[in-house]
N, C-alpha and C positions, 0 to 999 in steps of 0.2 A: 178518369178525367182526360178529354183531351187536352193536347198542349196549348191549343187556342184559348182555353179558359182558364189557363196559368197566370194571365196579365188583364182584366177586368177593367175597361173604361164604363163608368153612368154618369150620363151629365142630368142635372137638375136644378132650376133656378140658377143658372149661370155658372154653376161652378161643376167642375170634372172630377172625379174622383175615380184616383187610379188606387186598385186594389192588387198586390202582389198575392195570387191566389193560388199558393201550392202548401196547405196545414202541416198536408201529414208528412214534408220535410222539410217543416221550420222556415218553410217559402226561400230555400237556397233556390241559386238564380242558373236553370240548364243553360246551353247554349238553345236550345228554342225560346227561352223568357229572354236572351239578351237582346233576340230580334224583336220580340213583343214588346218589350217595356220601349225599346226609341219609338216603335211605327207608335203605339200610346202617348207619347208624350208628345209626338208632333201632331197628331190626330186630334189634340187637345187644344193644343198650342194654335194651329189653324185654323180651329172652329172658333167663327168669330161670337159665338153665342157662352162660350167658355170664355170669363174675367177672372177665374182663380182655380188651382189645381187641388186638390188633397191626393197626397200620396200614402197609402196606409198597406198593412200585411193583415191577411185573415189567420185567423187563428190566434195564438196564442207568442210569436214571433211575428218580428216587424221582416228581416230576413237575416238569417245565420249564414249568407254569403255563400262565395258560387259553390253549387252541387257538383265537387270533382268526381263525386263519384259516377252521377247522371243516369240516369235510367237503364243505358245499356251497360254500364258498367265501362265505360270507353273514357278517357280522357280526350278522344279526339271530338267529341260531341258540346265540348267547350269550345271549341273554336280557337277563343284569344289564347288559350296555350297550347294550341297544337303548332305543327311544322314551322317555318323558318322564324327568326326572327323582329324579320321586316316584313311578316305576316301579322305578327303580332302588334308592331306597331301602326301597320294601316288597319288594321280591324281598331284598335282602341280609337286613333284620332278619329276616323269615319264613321264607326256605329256603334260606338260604346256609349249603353244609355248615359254614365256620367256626362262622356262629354255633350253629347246631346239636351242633356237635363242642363246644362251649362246655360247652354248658349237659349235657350225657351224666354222668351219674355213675357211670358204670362207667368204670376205669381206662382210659387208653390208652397205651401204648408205640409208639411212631413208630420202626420198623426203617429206617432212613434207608439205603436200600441204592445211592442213587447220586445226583443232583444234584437238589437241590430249591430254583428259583429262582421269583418270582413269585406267583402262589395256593398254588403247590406250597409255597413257603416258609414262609408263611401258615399254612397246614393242618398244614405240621411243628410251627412253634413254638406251635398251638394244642393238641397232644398234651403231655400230662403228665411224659412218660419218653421221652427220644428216645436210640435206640441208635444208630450211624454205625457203618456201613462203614470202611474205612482210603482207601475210593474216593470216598467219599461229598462234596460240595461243598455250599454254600449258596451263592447266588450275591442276595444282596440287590442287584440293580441297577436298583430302580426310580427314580429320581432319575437314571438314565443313560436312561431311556425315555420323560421327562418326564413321568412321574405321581408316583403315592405309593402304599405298602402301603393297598391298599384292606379288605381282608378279616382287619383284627385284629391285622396288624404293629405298629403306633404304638403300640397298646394292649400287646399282649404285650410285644414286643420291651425298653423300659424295667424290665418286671418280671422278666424275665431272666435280664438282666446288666448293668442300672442305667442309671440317664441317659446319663449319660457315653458309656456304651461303645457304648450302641444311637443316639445322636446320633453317632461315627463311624462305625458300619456302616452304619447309612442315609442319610449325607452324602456318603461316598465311596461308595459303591454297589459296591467290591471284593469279589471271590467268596474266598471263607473255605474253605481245604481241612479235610478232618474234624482235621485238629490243632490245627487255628485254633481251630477250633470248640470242642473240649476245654476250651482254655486260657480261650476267654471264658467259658464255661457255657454253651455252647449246646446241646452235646449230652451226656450224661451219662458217656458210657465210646465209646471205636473198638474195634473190633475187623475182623481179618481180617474180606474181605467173604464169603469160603465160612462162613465160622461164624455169620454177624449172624445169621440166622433161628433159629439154633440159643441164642444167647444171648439173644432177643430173649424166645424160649419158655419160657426157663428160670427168667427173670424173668415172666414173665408166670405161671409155674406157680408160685411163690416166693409172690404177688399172690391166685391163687384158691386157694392153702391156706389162706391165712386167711378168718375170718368176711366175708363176703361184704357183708352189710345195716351192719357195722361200716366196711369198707371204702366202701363207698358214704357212707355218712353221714359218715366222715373226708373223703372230696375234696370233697364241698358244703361244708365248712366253710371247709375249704384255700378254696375259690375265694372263698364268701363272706368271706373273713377280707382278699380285696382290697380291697374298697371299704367292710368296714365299720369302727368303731372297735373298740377291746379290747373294751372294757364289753359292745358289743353283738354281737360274736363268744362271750363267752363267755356269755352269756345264750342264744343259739341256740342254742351247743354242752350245754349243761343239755338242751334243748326235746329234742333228738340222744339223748339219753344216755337218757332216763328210759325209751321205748319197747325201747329195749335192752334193757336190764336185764332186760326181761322176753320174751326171748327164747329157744326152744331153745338157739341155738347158743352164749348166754353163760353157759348152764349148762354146758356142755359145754366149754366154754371154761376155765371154774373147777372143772369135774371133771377134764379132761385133765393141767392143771396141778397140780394134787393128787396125781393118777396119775400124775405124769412119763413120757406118752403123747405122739403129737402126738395135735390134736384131729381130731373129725371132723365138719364142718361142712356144716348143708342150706340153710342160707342163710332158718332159720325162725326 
C-alpha cells in the first residue's frame, strides 16, 4: 500500500469521511500519515460542499497511536521526536493533525470503531462527537510508558469529564471498554460495531441539514467559550450573529419555519 492511501478522504452527501487506513498496524500514525491526516482535515474543512467530518480506522482499530517503530525501522521518520527540541515544538504547534483537528470548524464525529490508545486517543477526544463501537476501548496508558498525553490529552481530557475523573484515567492509565466510556462522557452513545458507520452518518446527516455557515459559527464559539470569559463570549457571539442575519440561508430559515417545511440550505 502506498503511503498516500494511509489517510482516505470520501465525501458524499455533504459529509467527509476521513478513514485512518493502515489495518495490518492497528492504523498507528507514521510520520507520512502525520502529514496526510492535517492536508485531510483541511481538504475537508475547505470544501465548501463538506458540513460534517466522520473520522473512523479501517480495520479492526480506530488507531494504537504513533508507529515508533515505522516502516524503515527509524525513529527519525516520526518527525515530531526526532532532533532538537524546538523542532519538536514547531512541528506540533504547526502541523500536528491535533492541533489542526482543533482549530477545523467544520463538525467532526469520531466513529470510534475499535481501540484508540496513545495519539489515537488524542485525535479521538480532539473530535466533537465521538460514537463507539460496543468493541471499541480507550486505552489512556501513557503514564504506563513513562511519558504523558503529548498531543492535546491534558488539555482536552479535564474538559470532558472534569478534574477529577480525567486525574484518574491518566494516573492509572487503565483501558476503558466502550461502557466505561459511556458512563464517564467520553464517548457520546455505543452502539453495535456492524451499525457505528451507519449511526455515525445519520448523525452527521441530522449536522449538514442544518445551516451550515450557522453551524460553523456555533462550534468557533463552543471552542472559543473555553478559554474565554462570559462577557467576552458573548460579545464574539453578537460579531457571529450580525453576518448572519444577512444571509440566504437565514432567510430561508425564517421562511421554512413559516411554511412548516424543512429548510433548504446552500450554506450562502
Amino acid at each position: 500500500m502506498a503511503a498516500t492511501d494511509e489517510v482516505l478522504l470520501e465525501i458524499s452527501d455533504h459529509i467527509g469521511v476521513i478513514t485512518l487506513n493502515a489495518p495490518d498496524r492497528m492504523n498507528t500514525i507514521s510520520g507520512a500519515m502525520l502529514d496526510l491526516m492535517s492536508k485531510k482535515f483541511l481538504e475537508a474543512d475547505n470544501n465548501p460542499d463538506v458540513r460534517c467530518i466522520i473520522l473512523t480506522g479501517a480495520g479492526r482499530a480506530f488507531c494504537a497511536g504513533l508507529d515508533l517503530g515505522s516502516q524503515s525501522g527509524k525513529r527519525e521518520s516520526l518527525g515530531v521526536l526526532d532532533n532538537t527540541e524546538a523542532n519538536m515544538v514547531e512541528f506540533n504547534i504547526r502541523d500536528a493533525p491535533p492541533t489542526v483537528l482543533h482549530g477545523l470548524d467544520t463538525p467532526v464525529i469520531c466513529a470510534l470503531n475499535g481501540g484508540a490508545a496513545g495519539y489515537g486517543l488524542d485525535i479521538a477526544l480532539g473530535c466533537d462527537i465521538r460514537i463507539a463501537a460496543d468493541s471499541a476501548k480507550m486505552a489512556p496508558g501513557f503514564a504506563k510508558r513513562g511519558i504523558l498525553p503529548e498531543s492535546g490529552g491534558t488539555w482536552l481530557l479535564p474538559r470532558i469529564v472534569g478534574y477529577a475523573r480525567a486525574a484518574e484515567i491518566a494516573f492509572t492509565g487503565r483501558t476503558l471498554n466502550a461502557g466505561e466510556c459511556l458512563e464517564l462522557g467520553l464517548v457520546n452513545k455505543v452502539v453495535p460495531a456492524s451499525e457505528l458507520m451507519d449511526h455515525a452518518r445519520e448523525m452527521a446527516g441530522e449536522i449538514a441539514a442544518n445551516a451550515p455557515l450557522a453551524v460553523r459559527a456555533i462550534k468557533r464559539m463552543m471552542r472559543a467559550a473555553e478559554t474565554e470569559t462570559f462577557e467576552q463570549n458573548v460579545h464574539h457571539v453578537f460579531l457571529q450573529l450580525l453576518p448572519l442575519f444577512r444571509t440566504k440561508d437565514f432567510k430561508e430559515g425564517v421562511a421554512a419555519f413559516i411554511e412548516k417545511r424543512p429548510p433548504n440550505f446552500i450554506g450562502k
